[in-house]
DRENROBA-716287 format. One line per 8 residues: number of its first residue (from 1); their letters; for each residue x, y, z of N, C-alpha, C. Coordinates in steps of 0.2 Angstrom, whole numbers. Example, Ala and Ser with C-alpha at 12.3 -4.5 7.8 and 13.67 -1.06 7.14 Angstrom:
1> AS> 66,-28,39,62,-22,39,66,-16,39; 64,-11,35,68,-5,36,64,0,39 $
This chain:
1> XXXXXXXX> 767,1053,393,761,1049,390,755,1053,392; 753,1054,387,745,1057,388,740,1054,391; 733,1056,397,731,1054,402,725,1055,399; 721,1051,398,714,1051,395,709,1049,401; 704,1053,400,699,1055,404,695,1050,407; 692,1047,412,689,1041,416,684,1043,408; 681,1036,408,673,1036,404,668,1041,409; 662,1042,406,656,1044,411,654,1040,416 $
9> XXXXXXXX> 652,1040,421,651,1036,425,642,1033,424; 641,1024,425,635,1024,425,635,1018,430; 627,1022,434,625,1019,440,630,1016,445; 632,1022,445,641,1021,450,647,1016,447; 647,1015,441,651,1012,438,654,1015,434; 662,1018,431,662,1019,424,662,1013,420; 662,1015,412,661,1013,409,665,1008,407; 671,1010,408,677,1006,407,678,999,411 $
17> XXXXXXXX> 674,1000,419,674,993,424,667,990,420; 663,993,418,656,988,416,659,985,411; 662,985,406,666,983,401,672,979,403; 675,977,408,681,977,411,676,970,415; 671,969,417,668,965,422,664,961,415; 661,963,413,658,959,409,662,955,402; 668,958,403,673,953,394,670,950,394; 672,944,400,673,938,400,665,933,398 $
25> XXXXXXXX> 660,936,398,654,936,396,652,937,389; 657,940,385,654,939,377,655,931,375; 661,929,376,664,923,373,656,919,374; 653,918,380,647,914,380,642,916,377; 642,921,377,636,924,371,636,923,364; 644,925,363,645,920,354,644,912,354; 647,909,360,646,902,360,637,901,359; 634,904,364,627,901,364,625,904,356 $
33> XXXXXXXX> 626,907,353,623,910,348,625,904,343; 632,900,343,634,895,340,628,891,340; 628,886,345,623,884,348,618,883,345; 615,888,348,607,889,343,607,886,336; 613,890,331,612,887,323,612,883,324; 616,877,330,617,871,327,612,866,329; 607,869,334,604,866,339,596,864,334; 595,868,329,589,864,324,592,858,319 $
41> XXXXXXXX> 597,858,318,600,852,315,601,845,318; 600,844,325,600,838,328,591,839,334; 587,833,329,580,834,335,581,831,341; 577,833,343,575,830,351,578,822,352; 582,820,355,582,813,356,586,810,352; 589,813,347,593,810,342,600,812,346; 605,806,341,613,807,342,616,813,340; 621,816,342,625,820,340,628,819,333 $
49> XXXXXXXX> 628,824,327,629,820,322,638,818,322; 638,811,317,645,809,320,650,814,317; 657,809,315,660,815,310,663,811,305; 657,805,302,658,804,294,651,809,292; 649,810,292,640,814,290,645,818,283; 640,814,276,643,819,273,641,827,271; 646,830,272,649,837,270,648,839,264; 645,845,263,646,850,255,653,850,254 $
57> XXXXXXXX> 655,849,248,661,850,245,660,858,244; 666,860,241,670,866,239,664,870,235; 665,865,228,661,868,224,657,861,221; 653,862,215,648,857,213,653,850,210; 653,846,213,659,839,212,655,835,205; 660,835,202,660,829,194,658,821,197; 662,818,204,663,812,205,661,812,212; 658,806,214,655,805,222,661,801,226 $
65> XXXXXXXX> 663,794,222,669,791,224,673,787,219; 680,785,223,683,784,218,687,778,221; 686,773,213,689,766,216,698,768,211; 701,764,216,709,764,214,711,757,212; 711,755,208,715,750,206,722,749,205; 728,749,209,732,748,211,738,742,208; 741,743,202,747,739,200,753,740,204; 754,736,209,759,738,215,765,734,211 $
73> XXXXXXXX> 771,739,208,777,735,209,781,740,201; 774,743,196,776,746,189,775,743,187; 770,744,183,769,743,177,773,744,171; 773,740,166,775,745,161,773,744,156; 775,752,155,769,756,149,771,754,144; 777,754,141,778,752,133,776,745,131; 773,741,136,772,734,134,766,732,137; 762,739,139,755,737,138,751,743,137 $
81> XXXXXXXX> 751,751,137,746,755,137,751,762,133; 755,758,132,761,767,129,765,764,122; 761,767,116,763,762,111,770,766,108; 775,762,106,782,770,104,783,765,95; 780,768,93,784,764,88,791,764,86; 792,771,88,801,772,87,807,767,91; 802,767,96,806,759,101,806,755,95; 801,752,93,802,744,90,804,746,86 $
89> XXXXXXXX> 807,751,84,811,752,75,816,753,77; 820,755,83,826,758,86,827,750,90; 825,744,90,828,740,95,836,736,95; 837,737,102,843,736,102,848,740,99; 847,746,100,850,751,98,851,755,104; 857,759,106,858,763,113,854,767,112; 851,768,118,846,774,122,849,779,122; 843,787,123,847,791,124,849,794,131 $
97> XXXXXXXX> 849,786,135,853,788,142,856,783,144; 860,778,137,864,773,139,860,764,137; 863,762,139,858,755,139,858,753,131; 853,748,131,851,743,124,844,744,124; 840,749,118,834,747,118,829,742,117; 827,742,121,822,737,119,813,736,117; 813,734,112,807,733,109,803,729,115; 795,729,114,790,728,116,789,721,112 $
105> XXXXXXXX> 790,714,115,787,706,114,781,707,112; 779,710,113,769,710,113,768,716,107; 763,712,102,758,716,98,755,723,99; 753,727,95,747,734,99,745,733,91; 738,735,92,733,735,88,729,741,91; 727,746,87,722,750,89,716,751,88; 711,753,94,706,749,96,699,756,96; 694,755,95,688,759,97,688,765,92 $
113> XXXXXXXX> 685,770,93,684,776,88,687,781,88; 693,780,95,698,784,95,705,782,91; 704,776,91,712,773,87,716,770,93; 715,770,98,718,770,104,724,764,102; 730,763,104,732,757,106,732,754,110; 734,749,109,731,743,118,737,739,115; 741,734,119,744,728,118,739,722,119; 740,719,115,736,710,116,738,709,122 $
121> XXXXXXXX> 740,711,127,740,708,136,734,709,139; 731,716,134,723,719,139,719,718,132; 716,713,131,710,714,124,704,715,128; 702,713,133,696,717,136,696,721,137; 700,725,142,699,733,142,703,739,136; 704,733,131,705,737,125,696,738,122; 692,734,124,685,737,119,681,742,124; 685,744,131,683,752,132,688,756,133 $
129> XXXXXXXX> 690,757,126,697,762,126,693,768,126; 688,769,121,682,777,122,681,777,125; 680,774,132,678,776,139,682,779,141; 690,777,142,697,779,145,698,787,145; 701,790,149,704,796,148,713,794,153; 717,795,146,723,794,148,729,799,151; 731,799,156,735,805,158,743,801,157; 744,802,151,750,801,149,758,805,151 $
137> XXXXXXXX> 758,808,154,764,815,154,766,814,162; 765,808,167,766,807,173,774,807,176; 775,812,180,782,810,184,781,810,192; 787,808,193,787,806,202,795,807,203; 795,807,211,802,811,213,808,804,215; 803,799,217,811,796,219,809,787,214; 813,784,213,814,776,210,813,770,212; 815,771,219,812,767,226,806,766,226 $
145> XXXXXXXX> 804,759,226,797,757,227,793,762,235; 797,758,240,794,762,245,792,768,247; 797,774,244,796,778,245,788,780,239; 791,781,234,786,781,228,780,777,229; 778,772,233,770,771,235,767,774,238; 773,777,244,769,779,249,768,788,247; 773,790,241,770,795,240,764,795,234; 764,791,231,758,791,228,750,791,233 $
153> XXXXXXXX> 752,786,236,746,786,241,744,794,246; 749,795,251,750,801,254,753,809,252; 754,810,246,758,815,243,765,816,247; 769,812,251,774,812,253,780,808,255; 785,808,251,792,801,250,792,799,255; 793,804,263,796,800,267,794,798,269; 794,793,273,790,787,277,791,792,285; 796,795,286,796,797,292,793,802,293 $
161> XXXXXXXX> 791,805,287,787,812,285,777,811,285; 775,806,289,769,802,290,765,805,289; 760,807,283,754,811,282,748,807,279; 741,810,280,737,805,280,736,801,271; 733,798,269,732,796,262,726,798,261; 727,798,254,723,801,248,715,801,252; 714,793,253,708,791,255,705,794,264; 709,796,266,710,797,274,707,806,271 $
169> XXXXXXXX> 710,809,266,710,817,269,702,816,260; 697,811,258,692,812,255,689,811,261; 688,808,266,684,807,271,683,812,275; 689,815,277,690,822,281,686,826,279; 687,827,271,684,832,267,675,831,265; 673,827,262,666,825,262,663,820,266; 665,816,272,663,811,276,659,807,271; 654,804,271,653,798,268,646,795,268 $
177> XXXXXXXX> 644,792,263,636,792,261,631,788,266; 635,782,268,633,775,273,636,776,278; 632,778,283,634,779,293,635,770,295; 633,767,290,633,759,293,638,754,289; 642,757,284,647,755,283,653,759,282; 660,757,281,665,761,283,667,765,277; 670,770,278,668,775,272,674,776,267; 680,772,270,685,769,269,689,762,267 $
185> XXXXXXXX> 690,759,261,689,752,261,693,753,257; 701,747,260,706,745,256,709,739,253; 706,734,248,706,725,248,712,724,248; 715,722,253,723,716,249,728,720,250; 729,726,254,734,733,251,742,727,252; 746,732,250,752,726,250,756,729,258; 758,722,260,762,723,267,767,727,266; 770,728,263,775,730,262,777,736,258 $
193> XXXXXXXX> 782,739,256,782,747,252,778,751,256; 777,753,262,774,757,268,769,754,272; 767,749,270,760,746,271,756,749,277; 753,750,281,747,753,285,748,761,283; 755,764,282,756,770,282,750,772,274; 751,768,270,747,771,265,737,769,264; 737,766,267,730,769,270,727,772,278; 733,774,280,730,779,288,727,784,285 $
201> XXXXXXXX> 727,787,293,727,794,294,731,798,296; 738,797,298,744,800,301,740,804,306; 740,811,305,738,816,309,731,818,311; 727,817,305,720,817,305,717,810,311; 712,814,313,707,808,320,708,804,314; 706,795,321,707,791,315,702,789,313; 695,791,313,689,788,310,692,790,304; 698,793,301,697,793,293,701,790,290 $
209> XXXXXXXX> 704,783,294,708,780,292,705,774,289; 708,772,284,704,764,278,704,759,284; 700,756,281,698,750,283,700,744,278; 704,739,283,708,734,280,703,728,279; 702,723,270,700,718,272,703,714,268; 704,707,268,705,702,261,702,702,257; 708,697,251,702,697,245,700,692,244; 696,689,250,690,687,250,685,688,256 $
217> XXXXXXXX> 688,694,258,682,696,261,682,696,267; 688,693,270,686,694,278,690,700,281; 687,702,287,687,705,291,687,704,298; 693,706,302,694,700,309,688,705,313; 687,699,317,682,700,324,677,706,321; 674,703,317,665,706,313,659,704,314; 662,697,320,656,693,319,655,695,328; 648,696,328,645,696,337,647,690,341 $
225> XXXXXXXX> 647,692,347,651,685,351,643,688,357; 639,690,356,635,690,360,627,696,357; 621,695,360,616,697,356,617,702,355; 613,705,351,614,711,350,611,718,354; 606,718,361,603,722,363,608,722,371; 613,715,371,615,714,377,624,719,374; 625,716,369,631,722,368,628,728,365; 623,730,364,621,738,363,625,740,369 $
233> XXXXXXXX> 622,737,375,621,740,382,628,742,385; 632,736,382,638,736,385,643,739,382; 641,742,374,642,750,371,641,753,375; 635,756,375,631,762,380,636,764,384; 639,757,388,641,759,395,651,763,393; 652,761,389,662,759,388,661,767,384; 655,768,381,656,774,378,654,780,381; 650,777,388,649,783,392,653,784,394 $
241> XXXXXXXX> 656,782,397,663,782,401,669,785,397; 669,781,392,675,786,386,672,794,386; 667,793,384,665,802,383,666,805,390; 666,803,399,667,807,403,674,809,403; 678,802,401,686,804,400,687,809,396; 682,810,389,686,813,385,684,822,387; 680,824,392,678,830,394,681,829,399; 688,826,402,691,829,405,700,831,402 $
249> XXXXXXXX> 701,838,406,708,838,404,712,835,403; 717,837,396,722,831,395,722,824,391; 715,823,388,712,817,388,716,817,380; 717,812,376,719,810,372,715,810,366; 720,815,361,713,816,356,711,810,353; 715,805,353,713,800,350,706,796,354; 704,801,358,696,796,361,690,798,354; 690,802,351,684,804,349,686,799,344 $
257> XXXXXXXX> 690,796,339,690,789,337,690,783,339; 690,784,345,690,775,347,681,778,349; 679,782,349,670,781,349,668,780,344; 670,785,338,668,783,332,668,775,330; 674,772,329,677,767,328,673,761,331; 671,763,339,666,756,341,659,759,338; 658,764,336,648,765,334,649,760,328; 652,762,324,655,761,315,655,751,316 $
265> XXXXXXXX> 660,750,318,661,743,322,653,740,323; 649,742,326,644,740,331,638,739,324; 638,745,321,635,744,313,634,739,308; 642,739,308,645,733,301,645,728,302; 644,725,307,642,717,311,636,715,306; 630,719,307,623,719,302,627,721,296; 629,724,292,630,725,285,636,723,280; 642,724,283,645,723,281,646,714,278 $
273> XXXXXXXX> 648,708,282,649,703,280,642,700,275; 636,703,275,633,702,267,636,705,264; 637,712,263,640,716,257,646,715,253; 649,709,258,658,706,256,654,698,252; 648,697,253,648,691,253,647,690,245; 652,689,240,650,688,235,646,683,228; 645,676,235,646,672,233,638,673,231; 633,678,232,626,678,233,623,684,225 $
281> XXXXXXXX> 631,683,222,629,687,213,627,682,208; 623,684,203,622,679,202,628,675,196; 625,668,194,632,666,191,636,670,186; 633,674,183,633,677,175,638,681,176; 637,687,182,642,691,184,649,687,186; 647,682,189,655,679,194,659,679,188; 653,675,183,658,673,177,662,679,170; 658,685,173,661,689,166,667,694,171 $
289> XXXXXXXX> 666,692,178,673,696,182,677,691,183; 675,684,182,681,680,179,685,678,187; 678,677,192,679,674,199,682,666,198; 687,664,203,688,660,204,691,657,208; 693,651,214,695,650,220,703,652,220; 706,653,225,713,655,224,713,661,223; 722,661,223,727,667,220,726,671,211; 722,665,209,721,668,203,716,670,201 $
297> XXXXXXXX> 711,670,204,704,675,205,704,681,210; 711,680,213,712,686,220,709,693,215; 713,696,211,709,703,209,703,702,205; 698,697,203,691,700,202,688,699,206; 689,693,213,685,695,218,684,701,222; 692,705,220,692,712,223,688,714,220; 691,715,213,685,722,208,677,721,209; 674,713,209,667,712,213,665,715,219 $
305> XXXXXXXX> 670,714,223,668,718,229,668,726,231; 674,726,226,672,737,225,668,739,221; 662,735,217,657,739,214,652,737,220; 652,733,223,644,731,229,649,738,236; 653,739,236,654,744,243,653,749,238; 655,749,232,655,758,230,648,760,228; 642,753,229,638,754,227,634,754,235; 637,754,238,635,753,244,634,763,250 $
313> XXXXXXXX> 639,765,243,640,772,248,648,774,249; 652,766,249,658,769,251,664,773,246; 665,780,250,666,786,246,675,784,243; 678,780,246,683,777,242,685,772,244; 686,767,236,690,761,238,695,758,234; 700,756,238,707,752,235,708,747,230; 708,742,227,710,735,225,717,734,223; 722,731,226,729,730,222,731,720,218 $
321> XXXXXXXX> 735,726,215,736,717,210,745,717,212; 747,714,216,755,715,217,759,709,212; 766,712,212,770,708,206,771,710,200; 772,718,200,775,721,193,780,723,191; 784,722,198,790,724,198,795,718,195; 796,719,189,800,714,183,805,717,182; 811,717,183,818,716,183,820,713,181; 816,706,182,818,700,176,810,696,176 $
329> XXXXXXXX> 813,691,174,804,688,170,798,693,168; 800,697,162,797,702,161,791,700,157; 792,694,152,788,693,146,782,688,151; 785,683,155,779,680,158,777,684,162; 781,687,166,775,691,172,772,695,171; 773,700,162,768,703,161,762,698,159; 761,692,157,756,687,154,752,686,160; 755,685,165,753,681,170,746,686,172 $
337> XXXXXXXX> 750,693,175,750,699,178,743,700,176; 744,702,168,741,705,163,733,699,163; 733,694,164,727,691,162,724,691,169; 728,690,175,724,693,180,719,698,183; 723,704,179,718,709,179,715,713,173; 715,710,167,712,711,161,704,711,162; 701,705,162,695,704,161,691,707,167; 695,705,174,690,708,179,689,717,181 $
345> XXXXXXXX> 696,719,176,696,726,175,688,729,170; 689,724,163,685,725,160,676,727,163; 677,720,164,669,720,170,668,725,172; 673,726,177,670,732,183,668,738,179; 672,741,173,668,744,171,662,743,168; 661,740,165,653,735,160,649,738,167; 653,733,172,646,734,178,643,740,179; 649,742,181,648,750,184,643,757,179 $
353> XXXXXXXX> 646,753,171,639,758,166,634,755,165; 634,749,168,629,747,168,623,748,172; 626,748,178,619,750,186,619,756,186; 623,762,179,622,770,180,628,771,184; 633,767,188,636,770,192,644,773,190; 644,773,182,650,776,180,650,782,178; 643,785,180,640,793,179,643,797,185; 645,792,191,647,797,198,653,794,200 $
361> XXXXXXXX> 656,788,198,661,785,202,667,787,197; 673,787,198,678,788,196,685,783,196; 686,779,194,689,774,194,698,776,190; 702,775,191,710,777,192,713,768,192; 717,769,187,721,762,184,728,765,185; 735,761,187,740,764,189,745,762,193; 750,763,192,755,761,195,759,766,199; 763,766,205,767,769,206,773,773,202 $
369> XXXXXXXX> 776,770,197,778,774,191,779,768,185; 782,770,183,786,767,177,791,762,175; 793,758,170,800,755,167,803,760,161; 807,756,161,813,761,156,812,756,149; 813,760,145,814,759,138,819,753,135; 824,752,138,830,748,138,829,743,142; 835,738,139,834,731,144,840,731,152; 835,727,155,839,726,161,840,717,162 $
377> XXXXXXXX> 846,717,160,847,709,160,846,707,153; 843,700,154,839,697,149,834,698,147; 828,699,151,821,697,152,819,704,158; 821,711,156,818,714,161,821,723,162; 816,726,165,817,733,163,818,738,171; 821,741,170,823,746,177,818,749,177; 815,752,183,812,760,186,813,765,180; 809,768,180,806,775,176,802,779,179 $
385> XXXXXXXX> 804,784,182,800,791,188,801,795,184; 802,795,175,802,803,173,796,804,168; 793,798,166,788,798,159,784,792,163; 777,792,163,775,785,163,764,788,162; 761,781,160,754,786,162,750,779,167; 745,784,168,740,781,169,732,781,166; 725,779,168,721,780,165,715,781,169; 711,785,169,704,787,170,699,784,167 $
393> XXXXXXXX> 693,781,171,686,783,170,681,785,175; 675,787,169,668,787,172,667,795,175; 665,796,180,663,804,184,670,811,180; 667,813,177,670,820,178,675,822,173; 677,815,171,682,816,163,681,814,157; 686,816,152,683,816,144,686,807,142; 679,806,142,679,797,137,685,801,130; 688,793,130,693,794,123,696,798,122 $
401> XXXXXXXX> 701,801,129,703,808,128,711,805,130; 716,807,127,723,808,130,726,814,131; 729,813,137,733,822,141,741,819,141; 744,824,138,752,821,140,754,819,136; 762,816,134,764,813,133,772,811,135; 776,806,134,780,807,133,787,804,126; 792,805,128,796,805,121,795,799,118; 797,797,112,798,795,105,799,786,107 $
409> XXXXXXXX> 804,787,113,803,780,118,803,778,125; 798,784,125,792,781,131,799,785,137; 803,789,138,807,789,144,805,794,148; 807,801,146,803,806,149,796,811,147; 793,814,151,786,816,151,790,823,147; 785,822,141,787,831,138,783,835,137; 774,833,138,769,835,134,765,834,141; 760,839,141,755,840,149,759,835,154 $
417> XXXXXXXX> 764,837,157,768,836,164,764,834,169; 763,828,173,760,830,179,765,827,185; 766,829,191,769,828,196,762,824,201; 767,820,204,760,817,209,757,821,212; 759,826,213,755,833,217,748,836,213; 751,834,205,746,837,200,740,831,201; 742,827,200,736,822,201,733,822,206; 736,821,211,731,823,218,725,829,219 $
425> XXXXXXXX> 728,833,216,726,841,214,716,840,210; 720,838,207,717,836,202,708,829,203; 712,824,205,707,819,211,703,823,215; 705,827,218,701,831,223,697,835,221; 697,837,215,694,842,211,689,841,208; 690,833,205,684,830,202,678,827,207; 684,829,213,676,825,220,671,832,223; 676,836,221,673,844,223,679,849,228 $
433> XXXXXXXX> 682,845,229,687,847,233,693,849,231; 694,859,233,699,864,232,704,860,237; 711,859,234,717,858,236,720,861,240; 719,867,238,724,871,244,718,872,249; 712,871,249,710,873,255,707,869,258; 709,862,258,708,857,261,712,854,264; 713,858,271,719,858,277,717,856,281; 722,854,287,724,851,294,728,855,298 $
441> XXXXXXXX> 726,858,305,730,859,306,735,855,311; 741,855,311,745,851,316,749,854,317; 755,853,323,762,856,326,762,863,324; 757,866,322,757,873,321,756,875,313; 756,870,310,756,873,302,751,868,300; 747,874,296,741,869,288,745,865,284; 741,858,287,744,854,281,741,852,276; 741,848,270,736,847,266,740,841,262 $
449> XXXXXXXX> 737,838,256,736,833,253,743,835,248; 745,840,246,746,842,240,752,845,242; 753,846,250,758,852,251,758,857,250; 766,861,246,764,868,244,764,867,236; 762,861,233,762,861,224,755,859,224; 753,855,219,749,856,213,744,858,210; 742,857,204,742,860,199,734,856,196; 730,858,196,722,856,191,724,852,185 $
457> XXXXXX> 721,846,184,723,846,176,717,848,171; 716,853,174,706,853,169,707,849,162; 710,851,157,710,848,152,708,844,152; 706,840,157,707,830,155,697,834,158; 693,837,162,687,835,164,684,838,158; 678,833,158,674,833,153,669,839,154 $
């Protein structure tokens, strides 16, 4: 092995020990330089910035937030949004995968300046068909309600495969408009087919996990149990102490969340129970979102409530209407269903172009997947995960646009395909957010919203 020469010697030193003694001193030198950039960005006296502050997106984003409107159980499209003529002319005739076709009870008439059809279940939000943009050519991987909510929500079937949700990894990615309200809000999620899994955060800190309310509004332990300058203080104290904990080794990454979590808390005591309080709109709204006491005003109360938070800054929010899983009593539980969330579906949009706010917000109508074509039973339709749509408005997409489609009778997607990975892809895209490089890292690998799939649907943005 070849023997290379000491360096020159300076001031009784080689060059090799001056370098050899001082390594361990650059690291600090890059740290302080760090430092520096970041130290004009917080003045004198101020908090450290938290970690909802919103963030630049990717590139220039079409949409700010996006409310979900949530049909927990399937919908079905050929009997309310997916018109097959060929069904009602083929009924009762075998399918091409078995079974007994079955026609559509329900009328369609097509509606606005695109022709659109609608079934008489939805006449209000049949007069903003040209607002709608339809992603008609939707698939998904499994039939299973459970699995299939929770990958709609999280991009991932299995429950044991715990990844953050849609709404956990838009918080990660651009934090959130309102320091004072939560940036994250999911009305009524359903207990069940995953439940808390589909609005956490799995791996991700948990400040980016949804925040649970009813629909009507409450929210446990919101209210102060003491003044507010005497529990500032007693903040102050539980949080210093947490932050010593958390600077020492070992400490649990879950501290930086439970700080967050009580600043955020400490906030929405003042804000939030006004901004749930709906009772303070005037009559005219209550009555065109079609509020009412009970189970049968549960989803316009919600949809009221997600235009006052999305107006409020919060960068996403949920609403679900459960009970569309019909097996059987197909014809009344669509009636039932369908008048439930007709009109106050309708509203929220009127409202939303009306305050201006359907120029930034994004709003997603949808079910976990699909029903089949054919009858099950008497009165009722199987699972469908190979054809089914859903529909878009507002931020970023083309009004009175259909993408996709599928067969003749509604069964599989043959025409602009998308995988729930594609629409996710795609949601993130319209908020400003690159898919693929919107990662986490954990147990050693980047993780992401998306996986190792999907695919843009530009077609659909305006």
């Amino acid at each position: 092995m070849p023997k290379f020469p000491d360096l020159p010697i300076v001031d009784g030193l080689s060059r090799r020990q001056v370098l050899k003694s001082a390594g361990t001193g650059f690291g600090m030198l890059a740290l302080a330089g760090l430092l520096g950039e970041a130290a004009p960005r917080v003045r004198a006296g101020d908090a450290a910035p938290g970690p909802l502050i919103p963030k630049a997106p990717h590139f220039p984003a079409k949409a700010k937030r996006i409310i979900f409107l949530f049909m927990n159980g399937a919908m079905s499209q050929m009997d309310t949004f997916d018109y097959k003529p060929k069904l009602q002319a083929d009924d009762g005739k075998v399918g091409p995968g078995g079974g007994s076709l079955t026609a559509s009870k329900f009328k369609f008439a097509q509606h606005g300046e695109t022709g659109t059809w609608v079934s008489e279940l939805y006449p209000n939000v049949a007069r903003y068909v040209d607002k709608l943009c339809f992603i008609r050519g939707l698939h998904t991987d499994t039939p299973a309600h459970p699995e299939a909510v929770i990958q709609l929500h999280t991009g991932a079937a299995l429950s044991s495969l715990t990844r953050p949700s849609l709404g956990a990894w838009l918080l990660y990615g651009l934090g959130t408009e309102n320091q004072d309200v939560p940036g994250y809000v999911t009305i009524n999620p359903p207990a069940n087919f995953g439940g808390s899994v589909n609005y956490g955060s799995a791996f991700l800190p948990a400040h980016f996990q949804g925040t649970r309310i009813s629909d009507v509004g409450y929210l446990p332990n919101i209210q102060a149990h003491a003044a507010s300058s005497l529990q500032r203080r007693q903040i102050d104290l539980v949080q210093a102490m947490n932050r010593d904990l958390g600077a020492t080794p070992g400490a649990p990454d879950q501290l930086d969340g439970v700080i967050a979590s009580y600043e955020l808390a400490f906030k929405m005591q003042g804000k939030v129970p006004e901004l749930l309080d709906i009772s303070k709109e005037p009559q005219s709204v209550l009555d065109a979102y079609g509020v009412q006491p009970g189970p049968a005003g549960s989803f316009a109360r919600q949809c009221l409530m997600a235009r006052r938070l999305s107006e409020a800054g919060v960068r996403f929010v949920e609403v679900a209407q459960p009970g569309w899983d019909h097996h059987t009593n197909l014809h009344n539980g669509l009636i039932a269903n369908s008048k439930a969330t007709d009109q106050p579906t309708a509203a929220l949009l009127a409202d939303l172009d009306q305050r201006g706010l359907l120029e930034d917000t994004l709003v997603l109508f949808g079910s976990e997947f699909g029903r089949q074509p054919t009858s099950q039973g008497a009165d009722g339709r199987d699972h469908n995960i190979t054809g089914y749509p859903m529909w878009l408005a507002g931020a970023g997409v083309k009004p009175g646009f259909s993408y996709g489609g599928t067969d003749e009778y509604g069964l599989n997607a043959v025409e602009g395909r998308m995988h729930t990975n594609d629409l996710h892809a795609t949601l993130l895209a319209l908020m400003g957010l690159d898919h693929t490089k919107l990662t986490y890292r954990y147990a050693g690998r980047d993780f992401r919203l998306t996986d190792v799939a999907g695919q843009v649907a530009t077609e659909i943005f305006a």
